[in-house]
N, C-alpha and C positions, 0 to 999 in steps of 0.2 A: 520137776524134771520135764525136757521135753520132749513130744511126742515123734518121733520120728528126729528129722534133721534141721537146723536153723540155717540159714545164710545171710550174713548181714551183708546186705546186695545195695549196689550204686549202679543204678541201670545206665549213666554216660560211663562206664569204666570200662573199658573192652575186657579186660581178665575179670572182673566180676558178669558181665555178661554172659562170654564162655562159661564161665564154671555154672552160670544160671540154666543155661543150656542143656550143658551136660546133667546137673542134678535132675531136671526136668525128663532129660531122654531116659533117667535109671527108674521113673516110677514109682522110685522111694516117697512117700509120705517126707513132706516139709516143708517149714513155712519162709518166706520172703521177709526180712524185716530192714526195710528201706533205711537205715540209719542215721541217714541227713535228714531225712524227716522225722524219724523217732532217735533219737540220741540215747544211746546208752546214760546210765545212772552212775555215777562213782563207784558203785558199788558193784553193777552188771559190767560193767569194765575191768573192775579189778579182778573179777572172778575170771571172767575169758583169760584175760593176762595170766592168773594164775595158771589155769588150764591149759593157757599154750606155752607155759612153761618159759616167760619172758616180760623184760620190762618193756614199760610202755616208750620209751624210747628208741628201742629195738624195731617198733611195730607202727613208728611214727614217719609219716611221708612228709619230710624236710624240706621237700623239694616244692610245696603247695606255695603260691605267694605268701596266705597268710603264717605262713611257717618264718619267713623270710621276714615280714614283720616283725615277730614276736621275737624274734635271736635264738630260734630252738637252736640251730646249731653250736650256741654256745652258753644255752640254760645249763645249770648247775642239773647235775641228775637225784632229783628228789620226786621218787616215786609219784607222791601225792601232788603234789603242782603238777607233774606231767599229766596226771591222770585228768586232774580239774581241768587243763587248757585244753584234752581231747575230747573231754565231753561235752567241754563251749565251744570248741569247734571241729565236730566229729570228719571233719574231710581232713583232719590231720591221720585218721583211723587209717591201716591202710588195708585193704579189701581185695577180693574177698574172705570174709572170716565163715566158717562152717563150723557150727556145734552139734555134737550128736548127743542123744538123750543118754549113754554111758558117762558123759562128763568128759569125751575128748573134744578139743577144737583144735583147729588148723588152718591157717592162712594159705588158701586154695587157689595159688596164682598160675599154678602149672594143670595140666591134667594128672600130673605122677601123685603130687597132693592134694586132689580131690578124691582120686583113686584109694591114697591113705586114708581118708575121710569115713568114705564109705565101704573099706574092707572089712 
């Protein structure tokens, strides 16, 4: 479980910055986990996904080049492939993600969902 709140942050992202901002300004205990440099695990993946109550296609930024490569927009939706190709290339993730040690998370792109994050 963990301690306080996570934010899996992309410091070139302007909404994961804001939201880095924001968690910062609330003083809540939490940690920073740069995701592009530490990539989630299949299994630390599937679990968020779980938690935030969505597939990993749902949560995937299509719009990235190497999205556009790959044919996401027209890959078959098979959980487990989607899940393997974000976690070999976690900037398909889309950010920011907030986890709170209760076991909710939330894709924190507005302040109205950082707000739900930490109420």
């Amino acid at each position: 479980m963990l301690n306080g709140v996570e934010i899996w942050h992309n410091p070139r992202c302007s909404k994961s910055r804001a939201a880095k901002k924001a968690l910062d300004g609330t003083g809540r205990e939490h940690t920073e986990r740069r995701y592009l440099d530490e990539p989630p695990t299949a299994a630390e993946l599937d679990d968020v996904l779980r938690r935030l109550d969505l597939e990993p296609w749902e949560v995937a930024r299509t719009g990235e080049p190497i999205a556009k490569e790959l044919g996401l927009a027209g890959l078959e939706h098979d959980r487990d492939a989607w899940i393997a190709l974000m976690v070999e290339h976690p900037v398909l993730i889309e950010r920011p993600i907030v986890l709170t040690d209760d076991g909710r998370a939330y894709i924190a792109r507005s302040p109205e969902s950082l707000d739900d994050a930490l109420g």
